[in-house]
C-alpha positions in Angstrom: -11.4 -11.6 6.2 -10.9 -15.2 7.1 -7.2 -16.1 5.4 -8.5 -19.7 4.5 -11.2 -18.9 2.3 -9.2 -18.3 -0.2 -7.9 -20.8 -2.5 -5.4 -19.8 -5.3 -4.0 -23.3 -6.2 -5.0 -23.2 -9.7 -3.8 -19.4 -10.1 -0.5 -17.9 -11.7 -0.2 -14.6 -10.4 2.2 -11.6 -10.9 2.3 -9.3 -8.4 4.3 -6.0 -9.6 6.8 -4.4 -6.8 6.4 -7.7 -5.2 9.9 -6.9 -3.1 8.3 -4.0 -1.3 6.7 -3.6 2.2 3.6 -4.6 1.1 4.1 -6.7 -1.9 6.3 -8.7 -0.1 3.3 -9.4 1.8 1.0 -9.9 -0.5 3.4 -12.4 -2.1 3.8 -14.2 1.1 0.1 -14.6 1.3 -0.6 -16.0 -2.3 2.2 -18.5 -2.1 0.6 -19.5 1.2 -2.8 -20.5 -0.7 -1.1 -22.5 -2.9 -0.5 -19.9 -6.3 1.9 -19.8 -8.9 3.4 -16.6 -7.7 5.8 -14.0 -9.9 7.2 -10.9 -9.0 8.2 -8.2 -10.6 10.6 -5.2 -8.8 13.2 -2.8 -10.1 14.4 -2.9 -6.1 14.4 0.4 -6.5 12.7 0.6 -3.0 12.1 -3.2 -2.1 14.9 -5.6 -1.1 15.2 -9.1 -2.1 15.4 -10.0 1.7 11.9 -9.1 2.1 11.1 -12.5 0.0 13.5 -14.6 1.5 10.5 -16.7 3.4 9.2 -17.5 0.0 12.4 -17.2 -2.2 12.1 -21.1 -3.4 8.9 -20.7 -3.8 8.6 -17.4 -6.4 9.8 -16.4 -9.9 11.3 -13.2 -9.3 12.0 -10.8 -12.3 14.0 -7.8 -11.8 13.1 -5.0 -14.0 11.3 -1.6 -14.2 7.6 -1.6 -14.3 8.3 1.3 -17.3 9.6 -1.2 -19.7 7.2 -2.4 -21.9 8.7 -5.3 -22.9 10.1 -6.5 -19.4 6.2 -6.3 -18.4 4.9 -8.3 -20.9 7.4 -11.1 -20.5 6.2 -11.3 -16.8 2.2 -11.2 -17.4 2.5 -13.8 -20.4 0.5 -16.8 -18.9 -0.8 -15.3 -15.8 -4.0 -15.2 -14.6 -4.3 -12.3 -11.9 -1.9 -9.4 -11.7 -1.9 -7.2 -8.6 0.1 -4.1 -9.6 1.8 -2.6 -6.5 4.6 -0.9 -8.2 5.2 2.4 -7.8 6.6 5.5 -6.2 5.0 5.5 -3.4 6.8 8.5 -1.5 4.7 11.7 -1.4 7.9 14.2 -1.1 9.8 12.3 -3.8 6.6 13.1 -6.1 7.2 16.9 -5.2 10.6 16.7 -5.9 10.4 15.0 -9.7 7.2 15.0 -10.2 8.1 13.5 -14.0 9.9 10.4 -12.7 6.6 10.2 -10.6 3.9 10.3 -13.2 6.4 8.1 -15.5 6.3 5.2 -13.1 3.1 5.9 -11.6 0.5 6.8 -14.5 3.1 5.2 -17.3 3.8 2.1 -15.7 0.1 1.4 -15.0 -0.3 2.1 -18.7 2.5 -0.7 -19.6 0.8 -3.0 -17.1 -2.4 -2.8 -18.2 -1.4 -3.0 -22.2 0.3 -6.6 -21.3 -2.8 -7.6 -19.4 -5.1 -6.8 -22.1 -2.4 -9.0 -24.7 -2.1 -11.8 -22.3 -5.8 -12.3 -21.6 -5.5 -12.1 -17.9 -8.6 -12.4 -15.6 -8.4 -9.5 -13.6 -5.8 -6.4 -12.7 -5.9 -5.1 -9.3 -4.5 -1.7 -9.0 -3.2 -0.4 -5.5 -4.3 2.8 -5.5 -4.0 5.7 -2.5 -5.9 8.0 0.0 -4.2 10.5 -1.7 -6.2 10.9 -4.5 -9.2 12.3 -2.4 -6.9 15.6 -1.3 -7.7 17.7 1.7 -10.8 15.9 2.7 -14.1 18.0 2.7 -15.8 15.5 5.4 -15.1 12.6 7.2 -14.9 9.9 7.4 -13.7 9.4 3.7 -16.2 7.1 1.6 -15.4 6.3 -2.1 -18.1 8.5 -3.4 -15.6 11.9 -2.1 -14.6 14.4 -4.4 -11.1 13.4 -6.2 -8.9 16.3 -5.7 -5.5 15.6 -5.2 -3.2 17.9 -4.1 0.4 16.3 -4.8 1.8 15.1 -7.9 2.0 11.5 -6.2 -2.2 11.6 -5.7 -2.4 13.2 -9.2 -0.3 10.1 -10.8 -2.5 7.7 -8.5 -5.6 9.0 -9.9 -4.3 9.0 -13.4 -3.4 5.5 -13.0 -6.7 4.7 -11.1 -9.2 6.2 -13.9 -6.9 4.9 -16.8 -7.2 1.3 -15.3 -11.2 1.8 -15.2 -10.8 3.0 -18.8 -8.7 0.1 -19.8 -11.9 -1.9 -18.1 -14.8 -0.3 -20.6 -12.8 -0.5 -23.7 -11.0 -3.9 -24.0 -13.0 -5.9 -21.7 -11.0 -6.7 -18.6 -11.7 -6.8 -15.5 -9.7 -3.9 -13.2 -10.6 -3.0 -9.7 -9.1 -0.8 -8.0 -8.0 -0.5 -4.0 -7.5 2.8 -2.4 -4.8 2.4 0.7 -5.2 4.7 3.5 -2.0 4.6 5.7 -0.7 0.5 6.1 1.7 0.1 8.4 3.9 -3.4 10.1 6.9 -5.1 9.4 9.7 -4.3 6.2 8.4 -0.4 6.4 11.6 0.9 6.6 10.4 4.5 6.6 7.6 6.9 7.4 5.8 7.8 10.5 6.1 5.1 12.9 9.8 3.8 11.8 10.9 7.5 12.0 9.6 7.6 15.9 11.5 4.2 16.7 14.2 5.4 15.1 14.5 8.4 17.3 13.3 7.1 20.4 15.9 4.0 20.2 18.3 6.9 19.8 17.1 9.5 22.5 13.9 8.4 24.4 14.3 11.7 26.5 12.9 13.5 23.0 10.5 12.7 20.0 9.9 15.4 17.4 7.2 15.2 15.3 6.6 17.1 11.6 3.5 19.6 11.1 1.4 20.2 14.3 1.1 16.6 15.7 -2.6 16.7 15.1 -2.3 15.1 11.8 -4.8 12.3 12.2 -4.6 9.3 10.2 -7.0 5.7 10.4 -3.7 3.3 10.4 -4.4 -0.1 8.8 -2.1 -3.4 9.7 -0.5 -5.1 6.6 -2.1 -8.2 6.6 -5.6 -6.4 6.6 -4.4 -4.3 3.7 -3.3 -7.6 2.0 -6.9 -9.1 2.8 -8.5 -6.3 1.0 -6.2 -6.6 -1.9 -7.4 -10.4 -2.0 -11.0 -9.9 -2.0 -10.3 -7.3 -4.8 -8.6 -9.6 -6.7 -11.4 -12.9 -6.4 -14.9 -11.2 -5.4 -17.2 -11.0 -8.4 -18.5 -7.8 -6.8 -14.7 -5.9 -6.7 -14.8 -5.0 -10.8 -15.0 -2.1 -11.9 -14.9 0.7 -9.2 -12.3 1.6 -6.3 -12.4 0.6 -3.0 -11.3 2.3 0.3 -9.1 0.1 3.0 -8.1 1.9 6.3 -7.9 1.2 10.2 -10.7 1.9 12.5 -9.6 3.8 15.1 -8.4 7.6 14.4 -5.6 8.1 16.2 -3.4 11.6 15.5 -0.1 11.6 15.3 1.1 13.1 18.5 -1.3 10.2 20.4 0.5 8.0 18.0 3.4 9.2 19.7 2.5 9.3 23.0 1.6 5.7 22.1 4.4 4.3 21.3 7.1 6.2 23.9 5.1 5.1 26.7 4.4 1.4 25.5 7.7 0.9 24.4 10.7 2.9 26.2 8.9 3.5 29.6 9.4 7.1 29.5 8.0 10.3 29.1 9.6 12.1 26.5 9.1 15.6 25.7 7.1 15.3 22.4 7.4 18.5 20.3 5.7 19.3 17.2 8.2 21.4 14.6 5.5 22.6 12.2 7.3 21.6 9.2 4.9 19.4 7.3 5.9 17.1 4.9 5.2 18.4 1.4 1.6 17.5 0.3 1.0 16.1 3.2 -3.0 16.2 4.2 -4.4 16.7 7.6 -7.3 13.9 8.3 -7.1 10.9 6.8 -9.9 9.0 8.3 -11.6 6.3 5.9 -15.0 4.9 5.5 -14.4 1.2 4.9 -18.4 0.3 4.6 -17.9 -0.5 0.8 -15.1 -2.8 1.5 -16.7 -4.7 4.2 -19.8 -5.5 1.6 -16.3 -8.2 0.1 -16.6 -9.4 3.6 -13.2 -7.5 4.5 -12.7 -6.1 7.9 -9.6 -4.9 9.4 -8.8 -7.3 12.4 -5.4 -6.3 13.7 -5.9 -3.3 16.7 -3.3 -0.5 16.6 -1.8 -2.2 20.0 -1.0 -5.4 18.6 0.0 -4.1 15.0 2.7 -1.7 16.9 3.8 -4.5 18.9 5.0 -6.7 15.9 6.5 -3.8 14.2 8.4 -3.2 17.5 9.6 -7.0 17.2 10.7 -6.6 13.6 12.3 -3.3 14.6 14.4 -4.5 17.0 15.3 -7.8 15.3 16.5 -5.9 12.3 17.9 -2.5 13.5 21.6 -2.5 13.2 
């Protein structure tokens, strides 16, 4: 998706967990085409500092995406409200599973009850790969079964049919975007962070969770943010979920293989332990024909994606 098609200079916009890795983003993006840009973050996972490029330009609201009344202050007078915030960590959903669906499934709930009161256009909700569950083919098109196998795809998919709901009974537009496994810059943790992390620290050794054949479809930021974009202006995006994903499977011990050899110029002995994460699925690999019907595609190749992580790592490791 061309970034210049898009002009949001008549737009107020909130965009929910805006102080997050992708948020942050997002929130770069819309400020960039000229909107009237709020954010709303508990900084319960985001940081401030992930705004700082755009700082004089935002109306940042601190407060928890639970609190009803914190929510409706910040849609009042918007037009367009991404709605980013969440728990997005799969083992902290196993853990407490109730502080999951709370923020997850309740939150959405609080977001789209002030949407509905404020009038707003159009609620794009960032939904997850999660809620498909162990997949039963791939790739992964929209029209999969919904099985969800952790409580963080089981609050997803709450949050993702209760939006839809929301849609049919009061009249409001709510699509709905389905994030296979975004990666770049302010990601301070999963998969790829983890392996820089233990490669700047050993590059004789990289250990790797589960098998190593975990195989995932990674998908650069700013393609992710593209896709939430065209969910958010397209007249075609209301009213059903869309997929977004890379295009080149790539499993995690290639991923590794990957990265040791482009970036530390050795060959370290890359181990698998067989511990998986909790709820963690084995293929993710998504269809993204539905998607590129918006005119979406993903742009960024894994090479170049890694490489400005890599930049950002090193320019903000301590």
């Amino acid at each position: 998706m061309e970034s210049g098609q898009v002009d949001l200079s008549d737009a107020s916009v909130l965009v929910t967990g805006g102080a997050g890795f992708i948020g942050s983003h997002l929130a770069e993006y819309l400020v960039d085409r000229g909107a009237a840009v709020t954010v709303l973050d508990d900084l319960s996972a985001g940081d401030r500092r992930n705004l700082d490029a755009v700082a004089d330009a935002v109306e940042f609201v601190e407060g928890d995406v639970r609190d009803r009344e914190t929510v409706s202050t910040a849609t009042a007078g918007q037009d367009l409200v991404f709605h980013l915030a969440a728990n997005a960590h799969v083992p902290t959903s196993v853990e407490e599973p109730r502080h999951d669906f709370e923020v997850n499934a309740t939150g959405t709930q609080a977001v789209l009850k002030a949407g509905v009161d404020a009038d707003v256009d159009r609620i794009v909700l960032a939904s997850s790969a999660a809620v498909y569950g162990p997949p039963q083919s791939v790739p992964i098109a929209e029209s999969h079964p919904l099985d969800p196998v952790s409580p963080y795809g089981a609050s997803k998919l709450a949050a993702e049919k209760l939006g839809f709901a929301y849609g049919e009974t009061y009249d409001i537009d709510v699509s709905a975007l389905r994030i296979f496994n975004t990666y770049g810059p302010r990601q301070p943790r999963y998969v790829m962070y983890d392996f820089f992390r233990k490669l700047e620290a050993d590059p004789s050794e990289l250990a790797m969770l589960g098998s190593g054949e975990q195989v995932r479809t990674f998908v650069y930021v700013s393609d992710t943010v593209a896709a939430l974009v065209a969910l958010g202006t397209h007249p075609d995006a209301v009213g059903r979920p869309f997929n977004v994903g890379g295009t080149e499977p790539t499993s995690i011990r290639e991923l590794a293989e990957l990265m040791a050899e482009r970036f530390y110029d050795g060959e370290p002995n890359v181990r698998a332990t067989g511990d998986p994460k909790a709820g963690d699925i084995e293929r993710l690999v998504t269809d993204n024909s539905r998607i590129r019907e918006l005119g979406v595609e993903p742009t960024v190749p894994l090479e170049t994606g890694l490489d400005r992580l890599y930049e950002w790592f090193v320019d903000t490791e301590v």
